[in-house]
C-alpha positions as semicolon CSV with decimal commas, in nm:
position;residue;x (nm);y (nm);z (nm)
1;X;-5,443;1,150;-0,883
2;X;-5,420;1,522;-0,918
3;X;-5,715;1,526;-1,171
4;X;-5,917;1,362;-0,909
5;X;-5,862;1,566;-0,645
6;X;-5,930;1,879;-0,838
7;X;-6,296;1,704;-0,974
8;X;-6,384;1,562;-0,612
9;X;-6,276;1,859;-0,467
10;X;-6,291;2,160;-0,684
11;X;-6,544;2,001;-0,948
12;X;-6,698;2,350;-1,029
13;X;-6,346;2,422;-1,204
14;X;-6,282;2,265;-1,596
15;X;-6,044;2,056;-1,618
16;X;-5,906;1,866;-1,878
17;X;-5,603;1,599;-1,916
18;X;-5,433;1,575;-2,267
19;X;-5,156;1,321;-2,245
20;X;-5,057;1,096;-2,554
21;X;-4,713;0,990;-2,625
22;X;-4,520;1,101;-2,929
23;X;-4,381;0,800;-3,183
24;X;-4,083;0,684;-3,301
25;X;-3,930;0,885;-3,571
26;X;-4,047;1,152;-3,807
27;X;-4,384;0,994;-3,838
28;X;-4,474;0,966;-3,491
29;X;-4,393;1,373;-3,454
30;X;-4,619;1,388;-3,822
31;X;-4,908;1,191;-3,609
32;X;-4,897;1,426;-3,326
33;X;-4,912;1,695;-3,483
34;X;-5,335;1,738;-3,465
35;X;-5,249;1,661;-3,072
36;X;-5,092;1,955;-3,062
37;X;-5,354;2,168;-3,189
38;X;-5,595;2,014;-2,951
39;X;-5,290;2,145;-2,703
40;X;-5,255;2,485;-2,860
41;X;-5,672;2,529;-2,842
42;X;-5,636;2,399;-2,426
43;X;-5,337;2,654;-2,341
44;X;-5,565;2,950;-2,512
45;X;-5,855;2,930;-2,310
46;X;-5,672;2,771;-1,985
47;X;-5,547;2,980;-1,709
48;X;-5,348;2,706;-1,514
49;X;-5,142;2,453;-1,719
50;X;-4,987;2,111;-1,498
51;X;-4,710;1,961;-1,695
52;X;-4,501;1,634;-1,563
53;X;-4,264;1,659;-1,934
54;X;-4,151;1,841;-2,177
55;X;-4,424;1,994;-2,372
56;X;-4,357;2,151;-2,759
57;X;-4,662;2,425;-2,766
58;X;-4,605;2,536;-2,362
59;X;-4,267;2,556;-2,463
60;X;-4,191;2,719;-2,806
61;X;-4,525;2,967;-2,821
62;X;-4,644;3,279;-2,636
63;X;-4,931;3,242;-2,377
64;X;-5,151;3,503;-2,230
65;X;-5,051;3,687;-1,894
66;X;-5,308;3,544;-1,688
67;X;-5,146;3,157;-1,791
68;X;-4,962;2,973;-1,525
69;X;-4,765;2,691;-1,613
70;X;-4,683;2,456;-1,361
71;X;-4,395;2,150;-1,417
72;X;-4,389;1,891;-1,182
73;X;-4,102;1,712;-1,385
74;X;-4,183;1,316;-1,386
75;X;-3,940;1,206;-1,079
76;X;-3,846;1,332;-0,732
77;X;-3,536;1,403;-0,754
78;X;-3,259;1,425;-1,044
79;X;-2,959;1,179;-0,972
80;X;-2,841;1,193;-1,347
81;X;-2,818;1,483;-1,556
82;X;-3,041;1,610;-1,745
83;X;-3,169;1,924;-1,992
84;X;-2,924;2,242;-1,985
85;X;-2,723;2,056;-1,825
86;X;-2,572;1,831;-2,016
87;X;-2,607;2,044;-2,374
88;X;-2,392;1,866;-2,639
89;X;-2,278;1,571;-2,411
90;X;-2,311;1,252;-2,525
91;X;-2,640;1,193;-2,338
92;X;-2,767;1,499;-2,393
93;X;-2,929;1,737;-2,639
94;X;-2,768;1,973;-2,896
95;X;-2,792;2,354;-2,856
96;X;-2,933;2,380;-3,154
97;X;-3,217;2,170;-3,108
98;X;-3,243;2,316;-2,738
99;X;-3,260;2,658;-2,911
100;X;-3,523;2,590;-3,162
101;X;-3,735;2,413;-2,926
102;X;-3,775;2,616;-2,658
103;X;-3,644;2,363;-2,422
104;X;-3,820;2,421;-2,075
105;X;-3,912;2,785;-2,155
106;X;-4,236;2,957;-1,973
107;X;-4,204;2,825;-1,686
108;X;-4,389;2,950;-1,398
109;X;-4,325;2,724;-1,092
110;X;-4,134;2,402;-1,069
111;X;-4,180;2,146;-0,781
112;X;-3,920;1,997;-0,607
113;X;-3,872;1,871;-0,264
114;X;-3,535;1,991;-0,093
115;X;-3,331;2,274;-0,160
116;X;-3,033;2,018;-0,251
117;X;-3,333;1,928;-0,532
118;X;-3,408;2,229;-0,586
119;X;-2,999;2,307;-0,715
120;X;-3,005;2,021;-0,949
121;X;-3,355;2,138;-1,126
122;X;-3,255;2,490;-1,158
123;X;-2,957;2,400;-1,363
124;X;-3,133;2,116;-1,563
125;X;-3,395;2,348;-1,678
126;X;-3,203;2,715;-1,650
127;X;-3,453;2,856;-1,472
128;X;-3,434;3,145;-1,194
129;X;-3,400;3,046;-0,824
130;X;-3,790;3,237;-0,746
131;X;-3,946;2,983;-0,949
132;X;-3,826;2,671;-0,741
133;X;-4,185;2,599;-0,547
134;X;-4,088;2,343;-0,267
135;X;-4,395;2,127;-0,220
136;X;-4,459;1,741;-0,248
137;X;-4,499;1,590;-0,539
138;X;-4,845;1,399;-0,628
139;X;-4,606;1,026;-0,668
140;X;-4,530;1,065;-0,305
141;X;-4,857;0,996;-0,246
142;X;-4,883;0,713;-0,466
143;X;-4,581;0,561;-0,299
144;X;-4,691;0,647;0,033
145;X;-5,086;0,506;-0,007
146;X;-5,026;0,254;-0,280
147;X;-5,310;-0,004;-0,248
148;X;-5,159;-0,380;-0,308
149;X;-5,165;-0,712;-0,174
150;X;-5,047;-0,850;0,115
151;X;-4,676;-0,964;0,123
152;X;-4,854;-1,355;0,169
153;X;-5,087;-1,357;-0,145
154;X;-4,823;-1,208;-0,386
155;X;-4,579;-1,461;-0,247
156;X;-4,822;-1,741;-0,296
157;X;-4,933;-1,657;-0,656
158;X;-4,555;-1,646;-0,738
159;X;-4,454;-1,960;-0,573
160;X;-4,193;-1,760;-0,341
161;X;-4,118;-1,971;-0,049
162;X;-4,157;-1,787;0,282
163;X;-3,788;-1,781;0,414
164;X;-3,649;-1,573;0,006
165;X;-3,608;-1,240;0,049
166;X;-3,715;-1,074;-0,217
167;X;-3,515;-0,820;-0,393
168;X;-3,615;-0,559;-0,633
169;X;-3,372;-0,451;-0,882
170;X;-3,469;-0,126;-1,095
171;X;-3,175;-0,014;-1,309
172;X;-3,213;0,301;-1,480
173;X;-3,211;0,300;-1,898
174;X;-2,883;0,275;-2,097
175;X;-2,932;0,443;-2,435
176;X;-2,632;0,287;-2,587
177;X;-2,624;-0,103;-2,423
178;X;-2,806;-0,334;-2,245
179;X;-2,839;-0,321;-1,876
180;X;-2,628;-0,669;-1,756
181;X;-2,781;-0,779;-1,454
182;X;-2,662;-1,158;-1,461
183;X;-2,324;-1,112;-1,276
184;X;-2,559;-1,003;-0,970
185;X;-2,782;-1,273;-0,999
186;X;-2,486;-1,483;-0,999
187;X;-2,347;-1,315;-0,689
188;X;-2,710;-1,366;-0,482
189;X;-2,720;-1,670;-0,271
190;X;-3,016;-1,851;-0,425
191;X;-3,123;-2,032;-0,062
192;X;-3,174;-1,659;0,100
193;X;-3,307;-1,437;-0,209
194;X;-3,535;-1,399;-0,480
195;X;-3,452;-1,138;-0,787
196;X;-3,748;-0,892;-0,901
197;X;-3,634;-0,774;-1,222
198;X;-3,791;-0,468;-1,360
199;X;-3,637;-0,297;-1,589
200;X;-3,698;-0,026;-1,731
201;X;-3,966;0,066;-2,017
202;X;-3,747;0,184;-2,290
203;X;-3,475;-0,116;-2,209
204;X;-3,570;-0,300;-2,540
205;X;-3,223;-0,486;-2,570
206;X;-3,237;-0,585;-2,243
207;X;-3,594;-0,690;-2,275
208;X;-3,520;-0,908;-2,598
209;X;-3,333;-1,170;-2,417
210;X;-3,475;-1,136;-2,079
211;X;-3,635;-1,456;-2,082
212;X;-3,365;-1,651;-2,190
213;X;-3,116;-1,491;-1,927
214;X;-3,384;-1,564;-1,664
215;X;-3,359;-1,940;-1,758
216;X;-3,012;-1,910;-1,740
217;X;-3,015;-1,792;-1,396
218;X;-3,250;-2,072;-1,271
219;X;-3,002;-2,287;-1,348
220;X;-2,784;-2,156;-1,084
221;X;-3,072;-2,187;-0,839
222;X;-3,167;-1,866;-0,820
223;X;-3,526;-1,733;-0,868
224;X;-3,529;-1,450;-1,089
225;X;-3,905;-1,277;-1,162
226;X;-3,989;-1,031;-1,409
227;X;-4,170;-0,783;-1,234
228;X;-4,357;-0,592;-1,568
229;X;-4,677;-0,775;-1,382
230;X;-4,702;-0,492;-1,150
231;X;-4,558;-0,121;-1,093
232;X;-4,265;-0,021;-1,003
233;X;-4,422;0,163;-0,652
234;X;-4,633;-0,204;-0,610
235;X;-4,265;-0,384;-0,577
236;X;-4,140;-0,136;-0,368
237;X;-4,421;-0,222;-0,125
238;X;-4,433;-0,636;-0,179
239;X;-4,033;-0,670;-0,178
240;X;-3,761;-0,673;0,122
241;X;-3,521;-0,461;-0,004
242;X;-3,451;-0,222;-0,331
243;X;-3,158;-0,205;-0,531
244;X;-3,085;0,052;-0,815
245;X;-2,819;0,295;-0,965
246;X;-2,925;0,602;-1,125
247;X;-3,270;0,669;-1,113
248;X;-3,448;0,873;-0,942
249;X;-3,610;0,573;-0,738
250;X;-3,312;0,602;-0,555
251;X;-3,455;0,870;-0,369
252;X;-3,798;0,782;-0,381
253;X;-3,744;0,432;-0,230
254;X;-3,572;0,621;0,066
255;X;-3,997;0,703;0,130
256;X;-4,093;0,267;0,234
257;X;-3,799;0,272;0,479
258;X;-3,643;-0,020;0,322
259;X;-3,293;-0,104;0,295
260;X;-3,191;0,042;0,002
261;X;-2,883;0,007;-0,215
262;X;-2,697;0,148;-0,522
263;X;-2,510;-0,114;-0,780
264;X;-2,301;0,095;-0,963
265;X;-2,020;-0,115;-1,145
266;X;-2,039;0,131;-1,487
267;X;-2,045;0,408;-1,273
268;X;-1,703;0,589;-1,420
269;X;-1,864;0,516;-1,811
270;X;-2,212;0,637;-1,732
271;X;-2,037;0,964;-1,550
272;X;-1,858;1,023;-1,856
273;X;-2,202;0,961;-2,061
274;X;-2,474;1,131;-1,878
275;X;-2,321;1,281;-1,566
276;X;-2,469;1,275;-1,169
277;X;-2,602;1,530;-0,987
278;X;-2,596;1,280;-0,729
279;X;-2,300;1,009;-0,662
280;X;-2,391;0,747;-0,428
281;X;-2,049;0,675;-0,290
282;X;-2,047;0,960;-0,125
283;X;-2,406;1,046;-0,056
284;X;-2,440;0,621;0,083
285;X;-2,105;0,478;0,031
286;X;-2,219;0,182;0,295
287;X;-2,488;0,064;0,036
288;X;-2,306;0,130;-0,263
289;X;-2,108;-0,132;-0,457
290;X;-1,941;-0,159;-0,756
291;X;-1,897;-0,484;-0,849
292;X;-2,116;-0,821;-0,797
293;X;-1,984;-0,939;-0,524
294;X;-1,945;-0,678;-0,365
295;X;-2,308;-0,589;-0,352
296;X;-2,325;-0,969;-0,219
297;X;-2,164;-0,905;0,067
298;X;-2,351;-0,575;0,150
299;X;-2,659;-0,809;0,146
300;X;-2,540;-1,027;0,367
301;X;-2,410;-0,745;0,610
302;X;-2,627;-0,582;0,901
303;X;-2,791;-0,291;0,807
304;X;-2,817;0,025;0,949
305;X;-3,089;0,284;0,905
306;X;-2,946;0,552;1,002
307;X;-2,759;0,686;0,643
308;X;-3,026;0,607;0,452
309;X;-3,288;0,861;0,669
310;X;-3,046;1,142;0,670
311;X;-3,015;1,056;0,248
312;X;-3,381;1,071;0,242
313;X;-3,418;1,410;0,473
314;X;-3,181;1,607;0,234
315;X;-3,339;1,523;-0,114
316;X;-3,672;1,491;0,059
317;X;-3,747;1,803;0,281
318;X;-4,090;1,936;0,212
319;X;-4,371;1,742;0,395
320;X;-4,490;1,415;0,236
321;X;-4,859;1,404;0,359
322;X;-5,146;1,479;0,114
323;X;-4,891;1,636;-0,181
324;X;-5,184;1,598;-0,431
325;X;-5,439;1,796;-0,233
326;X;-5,177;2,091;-0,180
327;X;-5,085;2,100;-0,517
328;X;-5,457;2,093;-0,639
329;X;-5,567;2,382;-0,353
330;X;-5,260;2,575;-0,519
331;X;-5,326;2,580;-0,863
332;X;-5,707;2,660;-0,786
333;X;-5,487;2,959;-0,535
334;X;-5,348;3,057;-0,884
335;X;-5,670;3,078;-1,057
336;X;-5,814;3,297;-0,791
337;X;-5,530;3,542;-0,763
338;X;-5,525;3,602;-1,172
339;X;-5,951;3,607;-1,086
């Protein structure tokens, strides 16, 4: 989105996108390594440098003074831990590999969206207060304009019946065990609701016996859909109400205005794990349950709007309209003040 804007808009400027993934294990860093010339020759002749990760060559070599580098970090807001934060924890990095690394070094500006944000970022990636720059992020945007169908031809194609609710459930990625969603599926009354399932990416146990849990719950009546058939910020748009843990989509669901709720029944383990900049007992303890049922009943309860706005207004502060066009007019800003 941001590369668009900058060609429609500001196509007189170069601009070029390097993203690739690196691999599993020592070979995929071996593979990568010509990428990162091909990075190394882009950060030597570039003057503005957009980053939504952690990057090796921004991080671990010397750049030019007239190089700005930007990080837009790949989620609004940081409910778990992450980076300098949790050094030498069990879901963390070591020192030493921060160390050698150059873990989120050079560092210009960092987006976030609230100043409650803001906190959590400046600890996760050590970085001075002055470098905080509170402006939308580009995925607001996406959330906020996402093209899709309508509610009646995704319901159709699926075989939905009008009177389900559906119900998207995005739990966040368990390095050391599977993510065990049947005990809610259980709970759901299968003659109201519908289960979206979409986990995440890197949840390969989970993902190996998806199917065969999914049969499982049809035999209990209730309609359980994986949802890898679209994104995640599709769902949020076709589905009646979101339910998560401790991702970040917990804040950026707050943006559709749907009920939203937190199922957090390994919440003491994972705290122990990983860690939470944000707990949702006590930032939504009305939509946050810790067992099964409980969450059943919270579904079947009225809700109320009202906690989940003033949720959304402290992690997301900044305005949300056209993020991508003020971050593109102020990284061209940078490239005129360095001239």
């Amino acid at each position: 989105m941001l590369h668009r804007v900058l060609q429609q808009d500001y196509g007189q400027i170069p601009c070029m996108v390097l993203a690739r993934e690196i691999g599993p294990g020592a070979g995929g860093l071996i593979r990568y390594i010509p990428f990162m010339l091909r990075q190394m020759y882009h950060l030597a002749i570039s003057r503005v440098v957009i980053l939504d990760g952690y990057c090796i060559p921004v991080c671990i070599l010397s750049h030019g003074p007239e190089t700005r580098v930007i990080q837009l970090w790949h989620a609004i807001a940081a409910i778990k831990k992450f980076g300098y934060q949790i050094l030498d924890q069990p879901g963390g990095r070591s020192s030493a590999a921060a160390q050698a690394l150059g873990m989120h070094r050079n560092y210009d500006h960092v987006l976030c969206c609230s100043p409650a944000v803001g906190e959590h970022f400046r600890q996760g990636f050590q970085i001075s207060e002055d470098k905080l720059l509170y402006m939308g992020l580009p995925r607001i945007d996406a959330i906020c304009r996402q093209e899709q169908e309508s509610r009646e031809e995704i319901t159709q194609r699926l075989g939905i019946p009008e009177d389900r609710e559906m119900i998207l459930y995005v739990p966040t990625f368990r390095r050391n065990r599977p993510t065990d969603w049947r005990k809610l599926a259980r709970a759901m009354d299968p003659e109201r609701f519908v289960l979206i399932l979409k986990l995440h990416e890197l949840d390969e146990q989970s993902r190996a016996r998806m199917q065969q849990d999914i049969a499982e719950a049809a035999e209990g009546g209730l309609t359980v859909i994986c949802g890898d058939d679209h994104s995640t910020y599709q769902w949020l748009h076709y589905c009646d109400r979101i339910i998560t843990d401790y991702s970040s989509l917990g804040v950026e669901a707050s943006l559709t205005d749907k009920p939203l709720y937190f199922y957090v029944e390994d919440i003491e383990e994972y705290s122990r794990e990983v860690g939470l900049n944000i707990d949702p007992r006590k930032e939504l303890p009305g939509a946050t349950a810790l067992t099964a049922e409980e969450m059943a009943r919270l579904l079947e309860s009225p809700w109320d709007p009202r906690p989940q706005q003033a949720f959304r207004d402290k992690f997301i502060s900044v305005p949300t309209e056209h993020c991508t066009e003020d971050l593109a007019a102020f990284a061209v800003g940078l490239l005129k003040e360095r001239k």
